[in-house]
C-alpha positions as CSV (number, residue, x, y, z in Angstrom):
1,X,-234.0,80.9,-41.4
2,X,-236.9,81.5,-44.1
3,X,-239.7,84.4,-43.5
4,X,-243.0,84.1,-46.1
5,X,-245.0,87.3,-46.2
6,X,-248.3,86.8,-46.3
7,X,-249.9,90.1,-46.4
8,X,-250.6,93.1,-43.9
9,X,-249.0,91.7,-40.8
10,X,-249.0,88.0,-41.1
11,X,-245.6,86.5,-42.0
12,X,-244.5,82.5,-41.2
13,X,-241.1,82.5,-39.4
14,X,-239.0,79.1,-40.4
15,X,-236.9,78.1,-38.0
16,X,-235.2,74.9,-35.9
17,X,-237.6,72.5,-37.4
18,X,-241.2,74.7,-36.9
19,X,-243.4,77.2,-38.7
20,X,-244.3,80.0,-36.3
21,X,-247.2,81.8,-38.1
22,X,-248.3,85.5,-37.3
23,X,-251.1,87.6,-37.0
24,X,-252.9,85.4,-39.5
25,X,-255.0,88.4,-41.6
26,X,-256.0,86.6,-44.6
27,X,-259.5,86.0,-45.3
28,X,-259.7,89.9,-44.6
29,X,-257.1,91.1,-46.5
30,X,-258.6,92.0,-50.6
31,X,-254.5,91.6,-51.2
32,X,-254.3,88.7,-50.0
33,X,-256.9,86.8,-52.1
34,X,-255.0,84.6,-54.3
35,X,-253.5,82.6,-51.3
36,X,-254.9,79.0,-50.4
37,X,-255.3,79.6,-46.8
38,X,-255.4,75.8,-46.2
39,X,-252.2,75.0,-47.4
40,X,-250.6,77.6,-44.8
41,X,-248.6,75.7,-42.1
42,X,-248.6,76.5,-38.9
43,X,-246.9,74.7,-35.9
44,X,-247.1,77.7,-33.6
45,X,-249.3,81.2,-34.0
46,X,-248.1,84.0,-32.4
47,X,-250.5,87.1,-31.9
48,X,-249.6,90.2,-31.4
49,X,-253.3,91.3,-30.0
50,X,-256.3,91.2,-30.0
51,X,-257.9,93.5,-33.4
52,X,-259.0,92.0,-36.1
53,X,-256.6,92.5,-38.7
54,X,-254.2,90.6,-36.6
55,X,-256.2,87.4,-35.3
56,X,-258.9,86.8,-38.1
57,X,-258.1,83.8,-39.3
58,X,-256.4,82.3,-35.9
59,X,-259.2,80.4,-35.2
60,X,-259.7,78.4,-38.0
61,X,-255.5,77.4,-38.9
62,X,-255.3,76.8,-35.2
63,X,-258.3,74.0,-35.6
64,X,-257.1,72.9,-39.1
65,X,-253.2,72.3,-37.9
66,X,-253.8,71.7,-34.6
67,X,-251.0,74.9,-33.8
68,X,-250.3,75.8,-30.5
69,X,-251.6,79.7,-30.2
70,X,-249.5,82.0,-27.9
71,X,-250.5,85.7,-27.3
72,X,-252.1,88.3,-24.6
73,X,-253.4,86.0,-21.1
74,X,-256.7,88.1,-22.4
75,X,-256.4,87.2,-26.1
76,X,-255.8,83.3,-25.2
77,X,-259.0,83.2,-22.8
78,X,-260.8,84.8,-25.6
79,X,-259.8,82.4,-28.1
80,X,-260.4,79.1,-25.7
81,X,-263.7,80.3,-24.8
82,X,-264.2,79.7,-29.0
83,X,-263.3,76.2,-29.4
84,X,-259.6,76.8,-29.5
85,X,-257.9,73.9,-27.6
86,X,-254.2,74.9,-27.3
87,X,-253.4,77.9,-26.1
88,X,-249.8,79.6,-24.1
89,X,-250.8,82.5,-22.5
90,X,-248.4,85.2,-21.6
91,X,-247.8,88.8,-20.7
92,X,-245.6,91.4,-21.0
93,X,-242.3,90.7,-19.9
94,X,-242.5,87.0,-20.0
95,X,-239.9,84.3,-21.8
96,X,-240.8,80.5,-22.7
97,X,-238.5,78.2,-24.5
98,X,-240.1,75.6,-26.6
99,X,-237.7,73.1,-29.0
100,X,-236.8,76.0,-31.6
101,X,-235.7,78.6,-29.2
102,X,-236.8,81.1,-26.9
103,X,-239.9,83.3,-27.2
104,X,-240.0,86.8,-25.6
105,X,-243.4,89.0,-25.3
106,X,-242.3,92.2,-25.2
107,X,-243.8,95.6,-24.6
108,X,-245.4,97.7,-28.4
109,X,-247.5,100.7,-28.1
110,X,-250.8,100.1,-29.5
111,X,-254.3,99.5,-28.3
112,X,-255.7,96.0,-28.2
113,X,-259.2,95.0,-28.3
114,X,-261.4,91.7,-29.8
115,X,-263.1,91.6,-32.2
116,X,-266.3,91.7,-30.4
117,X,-265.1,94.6,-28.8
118,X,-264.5,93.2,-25.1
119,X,-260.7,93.9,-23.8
120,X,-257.8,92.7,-25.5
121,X,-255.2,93.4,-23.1
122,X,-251.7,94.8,-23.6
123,X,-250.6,95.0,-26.9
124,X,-247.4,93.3,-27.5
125,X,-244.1,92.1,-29.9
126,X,-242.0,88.9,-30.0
127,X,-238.6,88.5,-29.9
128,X,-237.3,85.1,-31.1
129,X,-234.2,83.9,-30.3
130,X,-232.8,80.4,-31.2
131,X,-229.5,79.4,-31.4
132,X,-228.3,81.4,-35.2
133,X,-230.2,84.2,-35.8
134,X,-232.5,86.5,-33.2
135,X,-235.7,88.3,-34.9
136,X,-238.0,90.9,-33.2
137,X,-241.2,91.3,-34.5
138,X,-243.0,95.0,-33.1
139,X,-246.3,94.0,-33.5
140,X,-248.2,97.3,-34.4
141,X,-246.5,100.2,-32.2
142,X,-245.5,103.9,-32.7
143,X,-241.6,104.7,-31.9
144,X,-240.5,104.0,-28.3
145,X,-236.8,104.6,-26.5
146,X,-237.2,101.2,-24.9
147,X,-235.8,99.6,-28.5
148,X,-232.7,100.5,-27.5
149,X,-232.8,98.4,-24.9
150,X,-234.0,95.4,-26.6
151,X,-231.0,96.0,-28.7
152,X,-228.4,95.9,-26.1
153,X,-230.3,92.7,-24.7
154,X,-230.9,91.0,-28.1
155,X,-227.3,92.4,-29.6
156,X,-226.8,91.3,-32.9
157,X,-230.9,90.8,-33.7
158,X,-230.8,89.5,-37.2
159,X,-233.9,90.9,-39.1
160,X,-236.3,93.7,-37.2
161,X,-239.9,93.4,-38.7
162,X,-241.8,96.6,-38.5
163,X,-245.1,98.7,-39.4
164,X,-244.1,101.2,-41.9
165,X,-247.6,102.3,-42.9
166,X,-248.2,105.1,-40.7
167,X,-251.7,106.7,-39.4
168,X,-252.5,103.5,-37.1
169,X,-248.4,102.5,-36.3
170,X,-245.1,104.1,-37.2
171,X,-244.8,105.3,-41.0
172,X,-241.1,104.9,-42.4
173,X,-239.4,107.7,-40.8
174,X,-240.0,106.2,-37.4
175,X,-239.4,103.0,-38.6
176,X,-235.8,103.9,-39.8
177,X,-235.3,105.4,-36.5
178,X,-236.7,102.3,-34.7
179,X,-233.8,100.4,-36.2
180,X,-231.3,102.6,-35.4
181,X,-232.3,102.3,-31.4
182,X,-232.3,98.4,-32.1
183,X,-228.9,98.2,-33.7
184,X,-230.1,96.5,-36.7
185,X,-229.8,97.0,-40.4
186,X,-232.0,94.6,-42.2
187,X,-236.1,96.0,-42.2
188,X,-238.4,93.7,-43.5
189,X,-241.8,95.9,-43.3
190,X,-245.0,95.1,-42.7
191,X,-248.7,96.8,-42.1
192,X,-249.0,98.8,-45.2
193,X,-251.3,99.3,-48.2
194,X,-253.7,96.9,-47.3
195,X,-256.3,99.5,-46.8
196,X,-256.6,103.4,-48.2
197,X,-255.1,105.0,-44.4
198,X,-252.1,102.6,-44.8
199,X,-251.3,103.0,-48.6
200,X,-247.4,104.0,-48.8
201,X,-244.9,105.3,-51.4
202,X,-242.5,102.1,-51.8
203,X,-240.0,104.0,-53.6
204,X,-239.5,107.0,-51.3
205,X,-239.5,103.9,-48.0
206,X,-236.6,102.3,-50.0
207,X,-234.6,105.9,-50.5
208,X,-234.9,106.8,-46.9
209,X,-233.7,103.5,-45.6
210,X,-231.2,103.6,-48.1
211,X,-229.7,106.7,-47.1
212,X,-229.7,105.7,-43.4
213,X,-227.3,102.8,-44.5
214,X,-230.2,100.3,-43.7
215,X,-232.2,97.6,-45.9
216,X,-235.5,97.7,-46.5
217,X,-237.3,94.7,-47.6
218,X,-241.2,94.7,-48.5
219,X,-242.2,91.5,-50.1
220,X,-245.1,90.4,-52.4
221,X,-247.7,88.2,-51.0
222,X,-246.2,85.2,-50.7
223,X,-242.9,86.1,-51.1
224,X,-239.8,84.9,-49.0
225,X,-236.9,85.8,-47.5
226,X,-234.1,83.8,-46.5
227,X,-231.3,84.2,-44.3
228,X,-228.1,81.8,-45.2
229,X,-225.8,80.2,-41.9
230,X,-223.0,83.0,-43.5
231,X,-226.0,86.0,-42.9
232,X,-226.4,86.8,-46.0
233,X,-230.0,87.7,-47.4
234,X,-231.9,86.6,-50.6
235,X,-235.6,87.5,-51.4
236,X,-237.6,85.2,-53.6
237,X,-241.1,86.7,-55.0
């Protein structure tokens, strides 16, 4: 399993053959600049919901690759009513298998609306489960109890990818204590520093976790981190 940061939110998940792309924030993102958009794959985009720093550039990979887009029922309809052919719909609660494993759209606490401010629906996370490894993905949320339960459900879940940046999602603290309630020990974080509410202290993020006997990873654009059939983790940047 191989997981490219792209910035903010939007990471590509590697895994049984496909490229699941997510919350594509690029064109958006002053960070993120130096990337060549086009040469992003994409067999799958997952969306987490509907705001803009999560869906900006879904439109255009989805034409350009031709990836099938899977989010919100109200975040698909708004994206087929804009030229996007293929769309999975889904809401809270619900599973689909496709070829690389089994998808599950699970509950975050977060507002969702589009970008031309109609409604966005529920805000949501994925879990992805194939046959080696199991990776949950929050989407933007604050701390909830309910982790715990997708821990017991998902027990062992190989990598937890959370918002550390505080003001609009969790900060750190919660973060730490997000993956206690999941039962995993390897963080890779997202949603932070892109913009001046979001802008963290990497060092301190990296003690804390530390000295909760977890693993903190935060990745420069474009860097990667891979997960070997034995577990272990390596970071490329």
């Amino acid at each position: 399993m191989e997981v490219t940061y792209y910035g903010h939110s939007c990471f590509a998940l590697k895994v049984g053959g496909s490229s699941l792309l997510f919350d594509p924030f690029l064109t958006g993102n002053p960070l993120a600049a130096d990337l060549r958009i086009e040469e992003i794959p994409a067999d799958y985009l997952l969306l987490s919901h509907g705001h803009a720093d999560h869906i900006g550039d879904a439109p255009g990979i989805a034409e350009r690759t031709g990836a099938l887009v899977v989010s919100s029922f109200e975040v698909a309809e708004w994206l087929l009513k804009r030229g996007v052919e293929r769309v999975y719909a889904m809401n809270l609660g619900g599973k689909k298998e496709w070829p690389f494993g089994v998808v599950h759209y699970v509950v975050a606490h977060h507002s969702s609306s589009l970008p031309d401010g109609s409604y966005g629906g529920s805000a949501g996370g994925f879990v992805i489960r194939t046959s080696e490894e199991t990776v949950y993905y929050s989407g933007d949320t604050a701390l909830f109890g309910d982790m715990k339960l997708l821990g017991e459900i998902y027990h062992p879940i190989t990598l937890a990818i959370l918002p550390i940046g505080d003001t609009f999602t969790m900060g750190a603290d919660d973060a730490i204590r997000a993956a206690e309630l999941l039962g995993c020990r390897n963080v890779m974080g997202v949603h932070y520093d892109t913009f001046e509410g979001i802008r963290i202290d990497k060092g301190a993020a990296r003690e804390a976790f530390s000295a909760a006997e977890l693993n903190l990873y935060l990745l420069p654009i474009g860097g990667r981190l891979t997960v070997s059939q034995t577990g272990r983790f390596s970071e490329e940047k």
